[in-house]
Backbone as CSV, one residue per row, in Angstrom:
resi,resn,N_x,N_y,N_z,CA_x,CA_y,CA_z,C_x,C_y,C_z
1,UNK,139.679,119.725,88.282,139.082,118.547,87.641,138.284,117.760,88.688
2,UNK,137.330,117.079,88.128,136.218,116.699,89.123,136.745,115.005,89.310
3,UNK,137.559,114.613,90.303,138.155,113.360,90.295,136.850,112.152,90.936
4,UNK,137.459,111.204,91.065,136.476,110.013,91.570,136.575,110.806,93.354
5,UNK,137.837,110.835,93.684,137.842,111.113,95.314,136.675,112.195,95.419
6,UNK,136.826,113.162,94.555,135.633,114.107,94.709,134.084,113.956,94.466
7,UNK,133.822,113.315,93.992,132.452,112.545,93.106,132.205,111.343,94.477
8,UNK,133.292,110.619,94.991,132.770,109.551,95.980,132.486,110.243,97.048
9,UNK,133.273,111.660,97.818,132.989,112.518,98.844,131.957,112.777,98.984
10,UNK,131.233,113.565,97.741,130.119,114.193,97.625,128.838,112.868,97.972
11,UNK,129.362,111.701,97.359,128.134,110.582,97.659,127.703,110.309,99.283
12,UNK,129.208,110.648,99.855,129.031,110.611,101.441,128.338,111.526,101.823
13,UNK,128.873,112.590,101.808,128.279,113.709,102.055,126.389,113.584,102.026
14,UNK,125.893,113.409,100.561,124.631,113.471,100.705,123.988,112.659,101.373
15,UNK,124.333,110.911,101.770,123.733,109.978,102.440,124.036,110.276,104.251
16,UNK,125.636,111.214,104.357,125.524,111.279,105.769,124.800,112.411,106.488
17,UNK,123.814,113.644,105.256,123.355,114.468,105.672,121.978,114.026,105.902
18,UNK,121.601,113.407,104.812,120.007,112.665,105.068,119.782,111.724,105.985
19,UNK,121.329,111.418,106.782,120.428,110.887,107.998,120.237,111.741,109.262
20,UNK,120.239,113.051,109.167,119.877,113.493,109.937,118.525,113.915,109.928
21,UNK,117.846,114.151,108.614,116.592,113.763,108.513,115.621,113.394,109.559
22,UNK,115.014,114.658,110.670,114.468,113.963,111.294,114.695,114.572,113.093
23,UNK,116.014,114.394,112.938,117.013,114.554,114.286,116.281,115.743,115.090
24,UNK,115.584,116.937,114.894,115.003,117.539,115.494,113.419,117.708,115.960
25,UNK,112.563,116.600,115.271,111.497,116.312,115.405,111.268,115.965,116.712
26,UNK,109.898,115.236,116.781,109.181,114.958,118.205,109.346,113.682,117.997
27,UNK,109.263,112.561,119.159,108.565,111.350,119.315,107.294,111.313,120.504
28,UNK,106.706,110.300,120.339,105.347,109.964,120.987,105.125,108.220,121.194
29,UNK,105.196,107.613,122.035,104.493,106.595,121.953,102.844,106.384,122.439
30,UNK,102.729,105.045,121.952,101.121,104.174,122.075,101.277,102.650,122.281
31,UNK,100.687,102.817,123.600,100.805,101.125,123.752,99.081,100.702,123.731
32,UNK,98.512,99.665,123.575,97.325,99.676,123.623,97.219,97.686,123.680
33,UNK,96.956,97.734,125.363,96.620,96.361,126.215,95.544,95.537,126.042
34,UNK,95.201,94.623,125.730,94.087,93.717,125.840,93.983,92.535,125.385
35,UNK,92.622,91.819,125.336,92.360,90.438,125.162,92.252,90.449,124.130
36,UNK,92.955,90.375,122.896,92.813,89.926,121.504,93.263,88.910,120.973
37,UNK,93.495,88.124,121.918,93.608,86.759,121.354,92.538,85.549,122.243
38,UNK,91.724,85.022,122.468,90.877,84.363,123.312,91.504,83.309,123.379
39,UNK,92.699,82.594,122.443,93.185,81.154,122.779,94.365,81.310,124.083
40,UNK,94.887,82.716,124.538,96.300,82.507,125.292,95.976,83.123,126.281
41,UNK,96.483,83.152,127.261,96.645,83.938,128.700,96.699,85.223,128.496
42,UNK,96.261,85.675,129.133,97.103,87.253,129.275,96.548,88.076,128.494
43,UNK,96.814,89.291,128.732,96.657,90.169,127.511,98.086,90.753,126.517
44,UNK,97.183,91.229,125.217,98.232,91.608,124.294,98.568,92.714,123.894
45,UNK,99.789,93.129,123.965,100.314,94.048,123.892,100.838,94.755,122.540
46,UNK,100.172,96.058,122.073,100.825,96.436,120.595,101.108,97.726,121.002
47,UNK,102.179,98.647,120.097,103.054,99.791,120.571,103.465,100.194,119.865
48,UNK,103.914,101.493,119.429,104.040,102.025,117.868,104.724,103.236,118.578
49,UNK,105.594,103.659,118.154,106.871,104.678,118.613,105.613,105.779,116.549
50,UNK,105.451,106.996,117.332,105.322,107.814,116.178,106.363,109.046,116.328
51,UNK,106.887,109.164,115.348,108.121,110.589,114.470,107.068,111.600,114.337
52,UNK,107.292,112.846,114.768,106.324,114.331,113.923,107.484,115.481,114.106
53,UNK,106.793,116.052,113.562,107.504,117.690,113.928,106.740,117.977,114.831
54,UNK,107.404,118.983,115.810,107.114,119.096,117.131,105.565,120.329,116.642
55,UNK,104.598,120.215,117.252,103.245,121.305,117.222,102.683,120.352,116.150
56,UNK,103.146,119.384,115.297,102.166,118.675,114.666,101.211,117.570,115.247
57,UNK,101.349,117.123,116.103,100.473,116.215,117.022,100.686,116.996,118.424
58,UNK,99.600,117.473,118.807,99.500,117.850,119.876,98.373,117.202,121.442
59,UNK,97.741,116.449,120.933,96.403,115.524,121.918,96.585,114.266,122.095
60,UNK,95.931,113.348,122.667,95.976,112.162,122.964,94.927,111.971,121.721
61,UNK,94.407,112.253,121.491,93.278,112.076,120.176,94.521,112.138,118.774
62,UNK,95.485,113.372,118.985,95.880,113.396,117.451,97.252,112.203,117.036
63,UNK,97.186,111.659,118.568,98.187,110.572,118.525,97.588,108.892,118.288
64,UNK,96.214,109.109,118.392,95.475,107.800,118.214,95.203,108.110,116.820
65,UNK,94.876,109.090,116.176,94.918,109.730,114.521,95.636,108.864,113.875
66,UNK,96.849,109.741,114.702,98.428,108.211,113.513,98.583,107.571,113.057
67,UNK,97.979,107.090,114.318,98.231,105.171,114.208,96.638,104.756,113.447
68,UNK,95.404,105.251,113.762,94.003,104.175,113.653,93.741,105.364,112.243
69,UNK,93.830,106.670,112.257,93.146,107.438,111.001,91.955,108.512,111.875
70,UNK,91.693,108.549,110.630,90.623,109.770,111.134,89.412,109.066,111.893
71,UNK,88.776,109.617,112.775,87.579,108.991,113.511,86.168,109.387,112.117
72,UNK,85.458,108.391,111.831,84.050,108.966,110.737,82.931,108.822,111.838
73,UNK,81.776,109.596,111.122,80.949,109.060,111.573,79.968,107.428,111.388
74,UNK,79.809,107.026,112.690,79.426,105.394,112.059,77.833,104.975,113.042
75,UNK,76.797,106.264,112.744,75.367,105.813,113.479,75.765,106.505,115.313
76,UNK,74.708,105.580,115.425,74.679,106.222,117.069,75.377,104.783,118.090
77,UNK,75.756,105.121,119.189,76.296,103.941,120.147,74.933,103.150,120.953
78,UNK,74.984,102.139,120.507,73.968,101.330,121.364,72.681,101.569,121.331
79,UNK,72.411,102.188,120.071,71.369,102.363,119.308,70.708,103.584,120.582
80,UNK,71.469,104.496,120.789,70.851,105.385,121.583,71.275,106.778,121.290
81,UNK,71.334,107.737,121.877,71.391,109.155,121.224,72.785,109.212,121.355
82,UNK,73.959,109.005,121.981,75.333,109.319,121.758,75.382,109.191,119.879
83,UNK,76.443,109.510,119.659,76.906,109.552,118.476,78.122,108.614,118.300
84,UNK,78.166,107.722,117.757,79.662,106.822,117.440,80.466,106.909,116.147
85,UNK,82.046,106.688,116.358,82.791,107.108,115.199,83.317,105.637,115.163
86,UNK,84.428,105.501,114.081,85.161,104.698,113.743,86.317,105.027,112.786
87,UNK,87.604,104.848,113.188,88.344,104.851,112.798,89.377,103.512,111.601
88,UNK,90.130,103.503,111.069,90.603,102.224,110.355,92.086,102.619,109.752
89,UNK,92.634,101.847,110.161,93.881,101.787,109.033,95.064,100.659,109.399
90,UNK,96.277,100.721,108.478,96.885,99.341,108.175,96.916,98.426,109.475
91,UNK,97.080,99.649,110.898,96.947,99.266,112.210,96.258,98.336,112.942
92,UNK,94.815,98.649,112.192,93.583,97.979,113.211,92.759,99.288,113.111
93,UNK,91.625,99.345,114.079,90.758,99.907,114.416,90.310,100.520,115.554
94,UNK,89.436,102.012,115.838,89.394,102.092,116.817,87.954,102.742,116.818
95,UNK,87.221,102.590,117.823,85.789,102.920,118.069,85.500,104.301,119.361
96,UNK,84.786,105.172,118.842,84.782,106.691,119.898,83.361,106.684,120.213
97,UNK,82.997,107.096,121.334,81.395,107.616,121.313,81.581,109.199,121.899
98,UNK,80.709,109.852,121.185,80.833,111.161,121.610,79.496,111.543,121.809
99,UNK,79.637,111.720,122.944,78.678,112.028,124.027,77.648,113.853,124.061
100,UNK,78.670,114.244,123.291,78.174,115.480,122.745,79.686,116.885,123.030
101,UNK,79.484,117.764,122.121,80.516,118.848,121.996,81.616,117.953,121.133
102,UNK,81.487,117.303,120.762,82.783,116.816,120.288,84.245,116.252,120.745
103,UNK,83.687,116.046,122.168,85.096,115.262,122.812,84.418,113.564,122.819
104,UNK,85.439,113.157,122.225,85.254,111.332,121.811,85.812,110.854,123.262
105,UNK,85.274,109.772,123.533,85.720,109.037,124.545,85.781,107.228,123.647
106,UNK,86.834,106.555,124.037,87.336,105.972,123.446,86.368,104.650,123.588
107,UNK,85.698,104.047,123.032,85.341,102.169,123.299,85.544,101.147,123.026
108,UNK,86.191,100.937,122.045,87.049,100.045,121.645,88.451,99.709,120.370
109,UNK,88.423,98.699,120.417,89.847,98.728,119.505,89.958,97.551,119.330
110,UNK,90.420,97.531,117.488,90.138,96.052,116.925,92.026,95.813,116.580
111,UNK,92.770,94.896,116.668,93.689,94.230,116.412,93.634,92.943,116.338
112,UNK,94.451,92.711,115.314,94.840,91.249,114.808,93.460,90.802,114.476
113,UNK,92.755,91.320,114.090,90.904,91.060,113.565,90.003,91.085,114.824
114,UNK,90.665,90.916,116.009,89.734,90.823,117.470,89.451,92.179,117.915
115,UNK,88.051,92.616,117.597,87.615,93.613,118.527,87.398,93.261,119.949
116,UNK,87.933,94.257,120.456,87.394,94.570,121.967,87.032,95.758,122.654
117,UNK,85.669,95.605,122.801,84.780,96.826,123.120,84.631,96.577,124.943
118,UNK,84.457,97.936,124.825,83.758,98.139,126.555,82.922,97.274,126.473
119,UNK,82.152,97.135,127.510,80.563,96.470,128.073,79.720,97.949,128.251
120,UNK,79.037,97.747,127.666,77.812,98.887,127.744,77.408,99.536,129.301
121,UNK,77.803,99.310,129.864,77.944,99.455,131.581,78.697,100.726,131.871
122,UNK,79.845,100.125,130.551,81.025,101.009,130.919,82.384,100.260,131.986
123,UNK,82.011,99.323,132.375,82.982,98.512,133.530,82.720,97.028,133.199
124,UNK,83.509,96.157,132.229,85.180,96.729,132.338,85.275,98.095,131.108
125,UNK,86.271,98.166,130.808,86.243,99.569,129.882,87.848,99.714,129.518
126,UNK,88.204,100.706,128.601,89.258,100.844,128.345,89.636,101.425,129.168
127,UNK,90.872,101.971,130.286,91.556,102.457,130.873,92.433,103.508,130.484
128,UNK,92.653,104.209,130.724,94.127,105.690,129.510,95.207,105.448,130.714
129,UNK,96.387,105.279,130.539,97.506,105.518,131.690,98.803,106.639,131.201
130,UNK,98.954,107.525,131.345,99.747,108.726,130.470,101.167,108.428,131.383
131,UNK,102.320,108.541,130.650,103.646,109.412,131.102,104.277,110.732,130.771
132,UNK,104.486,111.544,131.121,105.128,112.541,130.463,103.819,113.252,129.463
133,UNK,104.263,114.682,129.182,103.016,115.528,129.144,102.325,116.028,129.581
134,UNK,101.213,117.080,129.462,100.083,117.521,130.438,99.106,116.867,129.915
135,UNK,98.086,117.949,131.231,96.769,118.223,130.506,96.204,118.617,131.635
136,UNK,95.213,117.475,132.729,94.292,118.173,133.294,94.294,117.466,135.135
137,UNK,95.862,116.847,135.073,96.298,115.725,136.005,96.391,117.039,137.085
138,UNK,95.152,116.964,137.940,95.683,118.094,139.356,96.299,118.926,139.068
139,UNK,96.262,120.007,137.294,96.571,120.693,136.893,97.793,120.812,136.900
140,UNK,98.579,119.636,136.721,100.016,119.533,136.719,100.840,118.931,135.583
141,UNK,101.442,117.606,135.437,101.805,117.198,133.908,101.890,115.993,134.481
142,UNK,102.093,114.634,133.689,102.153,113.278,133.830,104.080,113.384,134.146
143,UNK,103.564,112.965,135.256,105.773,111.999,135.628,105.687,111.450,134.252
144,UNK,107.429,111.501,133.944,107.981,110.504,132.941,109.049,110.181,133.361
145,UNK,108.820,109.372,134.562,109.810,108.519,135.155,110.010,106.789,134.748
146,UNK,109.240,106.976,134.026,109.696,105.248,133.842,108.136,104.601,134.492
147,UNK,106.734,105.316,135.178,105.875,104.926,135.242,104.673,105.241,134.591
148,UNK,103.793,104.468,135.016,102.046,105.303,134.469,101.134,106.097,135.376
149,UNK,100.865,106.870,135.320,99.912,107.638,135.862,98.501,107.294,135.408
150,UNK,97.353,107.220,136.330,95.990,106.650,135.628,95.827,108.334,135.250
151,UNK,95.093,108.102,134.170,94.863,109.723,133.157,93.593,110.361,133.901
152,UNK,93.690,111.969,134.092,92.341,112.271,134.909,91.890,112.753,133.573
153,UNK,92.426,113.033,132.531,91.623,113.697,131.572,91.309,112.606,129.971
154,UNK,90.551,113.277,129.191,90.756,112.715,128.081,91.621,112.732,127.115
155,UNK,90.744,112.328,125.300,92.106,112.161,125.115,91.968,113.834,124.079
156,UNK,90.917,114.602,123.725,90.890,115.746,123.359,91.865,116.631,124.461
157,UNK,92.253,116.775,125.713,92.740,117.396,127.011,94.083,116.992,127.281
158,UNK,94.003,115.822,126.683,95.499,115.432,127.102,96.417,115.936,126.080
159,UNK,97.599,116.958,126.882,98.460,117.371,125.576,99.563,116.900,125.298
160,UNK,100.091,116.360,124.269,101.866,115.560,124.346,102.688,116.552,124.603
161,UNK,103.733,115.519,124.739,105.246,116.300,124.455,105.994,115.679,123.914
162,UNK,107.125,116.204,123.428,108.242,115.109,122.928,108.435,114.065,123.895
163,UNK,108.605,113.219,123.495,108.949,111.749,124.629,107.823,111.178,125.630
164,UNK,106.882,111.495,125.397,105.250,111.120,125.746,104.710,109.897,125.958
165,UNK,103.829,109.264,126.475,103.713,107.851,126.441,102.300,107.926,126.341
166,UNK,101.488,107.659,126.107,99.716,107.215,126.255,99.584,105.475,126.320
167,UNK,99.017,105.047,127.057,98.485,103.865,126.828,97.225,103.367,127.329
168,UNK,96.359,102.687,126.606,94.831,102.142,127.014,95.006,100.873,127.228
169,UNK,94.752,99.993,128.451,94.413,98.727,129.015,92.845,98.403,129.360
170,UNK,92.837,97.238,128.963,90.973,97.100,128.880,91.271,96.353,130.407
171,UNK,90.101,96.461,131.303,89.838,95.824,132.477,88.988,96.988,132.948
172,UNK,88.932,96.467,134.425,87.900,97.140,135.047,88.326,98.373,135.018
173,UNK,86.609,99.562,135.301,87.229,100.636,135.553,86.812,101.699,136.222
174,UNK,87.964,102.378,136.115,87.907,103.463,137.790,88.714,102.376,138.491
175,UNK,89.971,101.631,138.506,90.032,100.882,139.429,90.756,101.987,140.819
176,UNK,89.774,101.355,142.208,90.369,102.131,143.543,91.817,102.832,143.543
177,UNK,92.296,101.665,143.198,93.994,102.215,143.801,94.280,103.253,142.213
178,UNK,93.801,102.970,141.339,94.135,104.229,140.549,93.283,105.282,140.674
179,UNK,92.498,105.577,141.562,92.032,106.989,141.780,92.386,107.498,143.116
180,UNK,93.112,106.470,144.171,94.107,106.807,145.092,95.341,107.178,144.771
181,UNK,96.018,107.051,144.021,97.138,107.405,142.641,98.112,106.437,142.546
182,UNK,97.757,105.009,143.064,98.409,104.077,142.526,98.692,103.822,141.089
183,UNK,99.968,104.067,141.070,100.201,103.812,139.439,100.055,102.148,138.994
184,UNK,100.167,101.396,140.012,100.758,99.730,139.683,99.058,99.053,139.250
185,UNK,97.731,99.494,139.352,96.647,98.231,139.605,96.064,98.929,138.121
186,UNK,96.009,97.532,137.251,95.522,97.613,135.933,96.330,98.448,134.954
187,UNK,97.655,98.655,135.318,98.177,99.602,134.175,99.356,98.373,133.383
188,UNK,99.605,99.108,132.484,100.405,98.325,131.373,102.116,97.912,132.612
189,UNK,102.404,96.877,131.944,103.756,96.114,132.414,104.905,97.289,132.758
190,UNK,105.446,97.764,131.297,106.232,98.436,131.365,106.488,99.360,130.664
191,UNK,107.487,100.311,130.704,108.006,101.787,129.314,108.644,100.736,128.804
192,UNK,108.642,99.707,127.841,109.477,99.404,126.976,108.869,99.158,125.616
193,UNK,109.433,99.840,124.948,108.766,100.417,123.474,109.777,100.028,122.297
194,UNK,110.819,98.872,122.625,112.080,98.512,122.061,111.914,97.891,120.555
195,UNK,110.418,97.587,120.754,109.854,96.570,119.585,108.892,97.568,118.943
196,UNK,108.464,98.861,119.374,106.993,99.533,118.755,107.473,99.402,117.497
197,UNK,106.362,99.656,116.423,106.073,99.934,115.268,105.850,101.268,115.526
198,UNK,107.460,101.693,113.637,108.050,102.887,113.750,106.485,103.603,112.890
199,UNK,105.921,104.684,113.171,105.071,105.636,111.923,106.044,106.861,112.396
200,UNK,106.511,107.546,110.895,107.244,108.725,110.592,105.772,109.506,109.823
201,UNK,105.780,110.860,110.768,104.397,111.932,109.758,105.806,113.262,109.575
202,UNK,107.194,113.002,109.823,107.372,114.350,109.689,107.284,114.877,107.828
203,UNK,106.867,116.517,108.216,106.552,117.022,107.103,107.557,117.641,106.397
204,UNK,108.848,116.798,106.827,110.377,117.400,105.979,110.447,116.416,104.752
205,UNK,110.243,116.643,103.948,109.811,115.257,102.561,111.930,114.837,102.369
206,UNK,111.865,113.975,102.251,113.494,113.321,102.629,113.585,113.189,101.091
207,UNK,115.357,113.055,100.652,115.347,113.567,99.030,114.979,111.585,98.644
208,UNK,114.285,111.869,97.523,113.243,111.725,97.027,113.901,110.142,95.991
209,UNK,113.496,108.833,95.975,114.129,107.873,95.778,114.962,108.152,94.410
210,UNK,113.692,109.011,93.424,114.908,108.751,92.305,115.629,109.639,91.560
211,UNK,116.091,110.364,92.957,116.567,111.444,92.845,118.862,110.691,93.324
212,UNK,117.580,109.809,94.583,118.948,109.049,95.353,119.503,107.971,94.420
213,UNK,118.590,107.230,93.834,118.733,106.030,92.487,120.052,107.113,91.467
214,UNK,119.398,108.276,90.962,120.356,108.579,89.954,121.636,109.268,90.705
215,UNK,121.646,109.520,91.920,122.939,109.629,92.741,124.234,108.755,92.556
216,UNK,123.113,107.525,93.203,123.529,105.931,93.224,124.410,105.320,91.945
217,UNK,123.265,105.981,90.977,124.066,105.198,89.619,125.074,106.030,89.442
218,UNK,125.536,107.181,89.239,126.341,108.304,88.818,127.476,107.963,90.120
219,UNK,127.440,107.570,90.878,128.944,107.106,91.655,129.428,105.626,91.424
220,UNK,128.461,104.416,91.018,128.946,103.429,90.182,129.533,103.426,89.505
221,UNK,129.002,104.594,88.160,129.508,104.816,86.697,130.980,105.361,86.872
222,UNK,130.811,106.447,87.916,132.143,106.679,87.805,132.911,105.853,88.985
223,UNK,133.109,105.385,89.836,133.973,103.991,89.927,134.128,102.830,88.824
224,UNK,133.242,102.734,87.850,133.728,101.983,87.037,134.402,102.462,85.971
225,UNK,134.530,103.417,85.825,135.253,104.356,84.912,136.375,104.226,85.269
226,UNK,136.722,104.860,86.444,137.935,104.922,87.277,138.952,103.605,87.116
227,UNK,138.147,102.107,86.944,138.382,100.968,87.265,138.886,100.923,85.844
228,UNK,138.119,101.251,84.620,138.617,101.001,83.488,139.747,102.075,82.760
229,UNK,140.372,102.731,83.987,140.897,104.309,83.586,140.479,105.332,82.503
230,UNK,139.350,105.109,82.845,138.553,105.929,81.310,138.260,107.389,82.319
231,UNK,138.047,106.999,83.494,137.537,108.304,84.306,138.865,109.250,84.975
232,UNK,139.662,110.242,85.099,139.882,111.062,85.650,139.365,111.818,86.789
């Protein structure tokens, strides 16, 4: 006979399996530094922890995807022959010029409504600082020690890994001590990602709300059954 103890088990059972939901996937973070606010000191800091299945984001490009969307085409940069994209979503915004072949190089990025673009110079400019991962660093991989490495490559070249970090700081660029391999001049504060904004892309579809709703109700019904001894 199918008792309440058995009917409430099974409710555990399904909520303590769906939280594993996930447990073998990848993470990736994005921090992305700058002046977007003109009334306060400092620059501002936004950070977004992204969930995938591991081989589903593989670039520094398919991790700016995530978070900003697809790059479109949006005219030419500076009214000159490069080609410029633009990206958009619930995030903010982000601006590419591609210079040709199809590797984007990054120029700006709009949050909290404040764009902030390079200077047409190119200096100041956005900065890339990688942890953890490859790509094209003295043909080796980014430390993920708890610092930043200034990025020698882009963000088509740069490849993640699980537990990855990317981050862009606007200020000057090429700064000296980061092409001497100072990690400390113009790079972001710190690895602390305690606050990012969570995006989940994994492609394991989790059971399905009203599938869990009629779970939900069907272990009520029968605790209240139980309560009115109508249930066995």
């Amino acid at each position: 006979m199918f008792s309440f103890r058995k009917a409430a088990l099974l409710c555990f059972l399904v909520v303590f399996l769906s939280s594993f939901k996930g447990a073998s996937g990848a993470v990736s973070y994005l921090l992305v530094q700058g002046e977007f606010d003109s009334g306060s000191a400092g620059l501002e800091t936004y950070k977004w922890q992204v969930n995938y299945d591991p081989g589903q984001l593989t670039t520094g490009l398919d991790l700016l995807i995530a978070v900003f969307g697809n790059p479109t085409a949006s005219g030419k940069y500076n009214g000159g022959l490069s080609d410029y994209f633009t990206s958009t979503s619930t995030y903010g915004s982000a601006g590419y010029i591609d210079f040709g072949g199809g590797s984007l190089f990054t120029e700006s990025f709009t949050l909290s409504g404040m764009k902030v673009a390079q200077d047409t110079s190119y200096d100041p400019g956005w900065n890339s600082y990688l942890a953890g991962g490859s790509g094209v660093f003295h043909g080796g991989s980014y430390l993920n020690s708890g610092s930043w490495i200034y990025a020698d490559d882009g963000i088509t070249s740069r490849q993640l890994a699980d537990g990855s970090f990317d981050s862009w700081v606007y200020g000057g660029t090429f700064p000296a001590a980061a092409i001497s391999g100072d990690t400390g001049n113009n790079s972001p504060d710190v690895l602390n990602f305690t606050n990012a904004t969570q995006i989940n892309l994994s492609s394991t579809p989790e059971p399905g709300r009203p599938v869990l709703l009629v779970i939900g109700a069907g272990c009520l019904l029968m605790r209240r059954r139980r309560m009115t001894g109508t249930y066995e």
